[in-house]
N, C-alpha and C positions, 0 to 999 in steps of 0.2 A: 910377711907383712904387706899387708897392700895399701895404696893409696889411693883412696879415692876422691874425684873432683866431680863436681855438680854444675856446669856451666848452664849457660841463656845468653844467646846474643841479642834477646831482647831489652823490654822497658822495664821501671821500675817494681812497676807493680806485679809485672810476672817473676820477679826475683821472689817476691814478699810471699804470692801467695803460695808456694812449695814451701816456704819456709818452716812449716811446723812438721811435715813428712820428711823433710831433711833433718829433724834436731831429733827425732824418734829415731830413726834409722842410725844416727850418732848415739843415742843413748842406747839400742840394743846391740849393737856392736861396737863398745869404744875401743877396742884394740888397734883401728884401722888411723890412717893420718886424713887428716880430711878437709878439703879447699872449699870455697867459692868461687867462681869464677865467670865476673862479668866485667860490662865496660860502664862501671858506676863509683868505683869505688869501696872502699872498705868500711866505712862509718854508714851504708845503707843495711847492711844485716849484721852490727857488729854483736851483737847479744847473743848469735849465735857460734860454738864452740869450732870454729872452723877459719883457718888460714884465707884470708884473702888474694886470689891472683888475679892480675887485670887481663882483661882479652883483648886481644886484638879485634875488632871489631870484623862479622867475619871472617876470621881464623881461618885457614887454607884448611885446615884437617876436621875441626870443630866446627862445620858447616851448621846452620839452622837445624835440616832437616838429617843431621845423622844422630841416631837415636843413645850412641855408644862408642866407643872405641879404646881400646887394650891395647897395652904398650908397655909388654912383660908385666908388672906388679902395679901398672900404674891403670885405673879406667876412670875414663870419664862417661860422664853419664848426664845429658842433654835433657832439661828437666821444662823445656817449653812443652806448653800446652797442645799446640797444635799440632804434634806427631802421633797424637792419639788417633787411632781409627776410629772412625765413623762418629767423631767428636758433634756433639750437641751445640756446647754451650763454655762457656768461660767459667762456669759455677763448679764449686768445692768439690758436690758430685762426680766431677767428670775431672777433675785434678787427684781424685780417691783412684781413678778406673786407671789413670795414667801410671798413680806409683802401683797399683798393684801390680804392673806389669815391672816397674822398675825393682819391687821388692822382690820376685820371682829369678829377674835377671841376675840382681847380684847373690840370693841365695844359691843359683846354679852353678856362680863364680866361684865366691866363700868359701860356700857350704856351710854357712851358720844360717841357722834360721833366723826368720824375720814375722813377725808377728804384723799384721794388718789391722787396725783397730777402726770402731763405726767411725765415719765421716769428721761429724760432729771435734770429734778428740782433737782436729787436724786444723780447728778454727786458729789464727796465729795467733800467740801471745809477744808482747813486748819489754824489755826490761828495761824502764827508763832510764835508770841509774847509769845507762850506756849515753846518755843526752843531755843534750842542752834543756833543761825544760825551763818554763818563764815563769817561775813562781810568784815574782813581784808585781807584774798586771794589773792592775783593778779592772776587772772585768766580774759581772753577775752572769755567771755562766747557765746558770738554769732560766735565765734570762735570755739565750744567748742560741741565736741561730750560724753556725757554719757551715758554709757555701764552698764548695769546689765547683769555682766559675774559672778555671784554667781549659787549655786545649785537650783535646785527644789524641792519641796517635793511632791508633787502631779501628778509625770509620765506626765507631759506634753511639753516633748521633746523627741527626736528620737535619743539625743545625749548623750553625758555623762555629768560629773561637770565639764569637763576641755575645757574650749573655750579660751584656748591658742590661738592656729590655728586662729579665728578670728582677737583676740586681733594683732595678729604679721602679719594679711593681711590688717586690717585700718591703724596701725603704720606705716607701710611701706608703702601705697597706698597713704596717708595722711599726710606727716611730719608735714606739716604748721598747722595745726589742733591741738588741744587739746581733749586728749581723755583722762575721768575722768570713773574710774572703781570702781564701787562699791566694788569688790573683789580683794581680792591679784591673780597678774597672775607671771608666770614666766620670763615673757616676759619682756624685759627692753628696754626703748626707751626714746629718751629726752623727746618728746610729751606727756608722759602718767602720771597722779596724779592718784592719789588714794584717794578716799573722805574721808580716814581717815584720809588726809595728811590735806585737809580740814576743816573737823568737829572736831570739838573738845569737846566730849562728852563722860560722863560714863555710856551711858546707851542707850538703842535703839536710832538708828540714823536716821532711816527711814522718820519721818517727815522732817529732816533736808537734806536727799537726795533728798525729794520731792521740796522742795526750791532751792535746785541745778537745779534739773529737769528743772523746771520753768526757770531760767535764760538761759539755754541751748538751742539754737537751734536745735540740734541733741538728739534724744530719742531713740537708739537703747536695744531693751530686748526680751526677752521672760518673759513667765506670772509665775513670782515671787511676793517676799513679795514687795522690791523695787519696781520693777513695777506697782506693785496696788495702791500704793501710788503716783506715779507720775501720776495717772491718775483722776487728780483733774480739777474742771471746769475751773481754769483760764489757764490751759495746754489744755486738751481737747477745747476750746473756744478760740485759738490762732491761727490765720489762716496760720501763719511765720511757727509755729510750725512741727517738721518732725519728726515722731515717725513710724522706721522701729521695724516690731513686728516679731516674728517667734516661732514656736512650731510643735507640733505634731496635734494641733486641734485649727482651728481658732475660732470655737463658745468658747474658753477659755479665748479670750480674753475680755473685760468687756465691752470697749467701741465698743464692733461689733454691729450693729445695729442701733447706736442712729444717730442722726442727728447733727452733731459735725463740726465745720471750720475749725481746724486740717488737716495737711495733712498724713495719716497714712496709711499703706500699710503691708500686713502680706506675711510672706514667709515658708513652708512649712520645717523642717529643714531634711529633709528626706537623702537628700545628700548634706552633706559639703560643698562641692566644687562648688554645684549649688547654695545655698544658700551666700557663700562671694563672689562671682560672683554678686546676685542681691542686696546683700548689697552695696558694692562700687557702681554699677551703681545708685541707689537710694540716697547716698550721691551726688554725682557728680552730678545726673541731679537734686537734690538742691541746688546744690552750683553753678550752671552755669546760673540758677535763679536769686542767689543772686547778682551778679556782671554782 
C-alpha cells in the first residue's frame, strides 16, 4: 500500500490548477491513501478526495525544485509547474506535459497503469456543496461584471497592485452594470460590490468567487489566484461567457491553447491607457451582442 502526497510550496492558484490530474490519478488508482500538501490550508481544495497536510513552508526535504522523493511506501510528488523542462507558459497544455511525466513516474513505482487523457478532460471542476456560497444577494448577475483587481505574486503584469484607474474607467463607462471586485479599490461608485460584501466566510473565498464567476457574464482579470479558479469547465464551456484576460505574458494564462466555447480575448497590459481603451470596447461589442 502506498501513500502518496502531491505537495507545492507555492500560491493558490498553482494548487487549483493540478487539481483535476490529481482527482483522475485518485480515481484510476483508489487503492492508494492520498494527501495534499500545502501551506493554505484544508478548505482550499476540499472537494477533492485527499487528506490535507500542512507544509512547512519550504520543507528542508520538500524543496521547490525536487521533483519526488520516496520514503519506503510513502512518495511525494511536487506538482509545481515550473520543474518542467523547457516549460513555455503557465497554460493547461504545459501542466498536461508535466503530469505525463508525473503519470509515467508513479506507473514505474506502482505498476498500475495510468491512463493520460486530452487536455481539455483536465479543465477543474468544483463542488460547491463543499462552500460557503451567497445565495441571498441581490445581485443581476448577467448584469454583472467581475474584476479581479487584487495583486500578483508571480511578475505577471507590466502594472503595479493598484488598478484603481481601471476600476473608475468601467464604473464610469458602465453605470448600468454591476461591477463585483474581488479586492478593496478606492474608487466609490453605486455600481460597484465587493465579494466580501457577498461571501460570507472565515476562510478562503476563492471557491466561492469561482461561483460568482460562473453566474457572471463579464470575467475581467489578470492571472491571479482568483482567476485560476474561475477557470473551471462550466466557465471555460460557456459560449455566453466573456472573459477579457491581460498581463505581461499570454502563454500565462491557462486556458490559451485548448479548445474552449468561451469567448475570451487577452490584452497586453504594457500601456494603461491602451489597455482600458480595449477593455471597454470588448465589454460593449458584448453587450451590443446581447440586446
Amino acid at each position: 500500500m502506498y501513500n502518496i502526497t502531491f505537495f507545492n510550496n507555492w500560491h493558490k492558484g498553482d494548487q487549483f490548477q493540478s487539481k483535476w490530474f490529481i482527482k483522475d490519478i485518485i480515481d484510476q488508482i483508489p487503492e492508494f491513501n492520498y494527501s495534499l500538501m500545502h501551506h493554505h490550508g484544508p478548505k482550499l481544495l476540499l472537494d477533492l478526495p485527499a487528506k490535507y497536510l500542512p507544509l512547512v513552508e519550504f520543507d528542508k526535504i520538500l524543496q521547490p525544485r525536487i521533483t519526488h522523493h520516496i520514503d519506503n511506501n510513502n512518495i511525494f510528488i511536487n506538482t509545481w509547474i515550473a520543474n518542467l523542462p523547457n516549460r513555455s507558459g503557465m497554460y493547461l497544455t504545459e501542466y498536461h506535459r508535466l503530469f505525463s511525466l508525473i503519470y509515467k513516474f508513479l506507473e514505474s513505482i506502482t505498476k498500475k497503469k495510468l491512463i493520460l487523457k486530452d487536455p481539455e478532460y483536465y479543465i477543474p471542476e468544483i463542488d460547491y456543496k463543499f462552500f460557503d456560497i451567497p445565495t441571498n444577494y441581490p445581485v443581476d448577475y448577467l448584469n454583472s461584471i467581475i474584476f479581479v483587481n487584487g495583486p500578483v505574486h508571480s511578475g505577471q503584469t507590466n502594472l503595479g497592485d493598484n488598478l484603481d484607474p481601471i476600476v473608475s474607467a468601467i464604473t464610469n463607462e458602465f453605470p448600468n452594470i454591476r461591477i463585483i471586485l474581488t479586492s478593496y479599490s478606492r474608487v466609490t461608485a453605486k455600481n460597484i460590490v465587493n465579494t466580501s460584501e457577498i461571501i460570507k466566510t472565515n476562510d478562503c473565498d476563492l471557491n466561492e468567487i469561482s461561483w460568482l464567476a460562473e453566474k457572471c457574464k463579464f470575467i475581467l482579470a489578470r492571472n491571479t489566484g482568483p482567476f485560476a479558479f474561475m477557470q473551471t469547465k462550466k466557465i471555460l464551456n460557456d459560449k455566453e461567457k466573456v472573459i477579457i484576460a491581460f498581463g505581461n505574458n499570454k502563454p500565462d494564462c491557462y486556458a490559451e491553447n485548448l479548445k474552449i466555447p468561451c469567448n475570451c480575448v487577452f490584452y497586453n497590459d504594457k500601456n494603461l491607457n491602451n489597455l482600458i481603451e480595449n477593455i471597454i470596447k470588448s465589454i460593449k461589442a458584448a453587450d451590443s451582442k446581447k440586446s
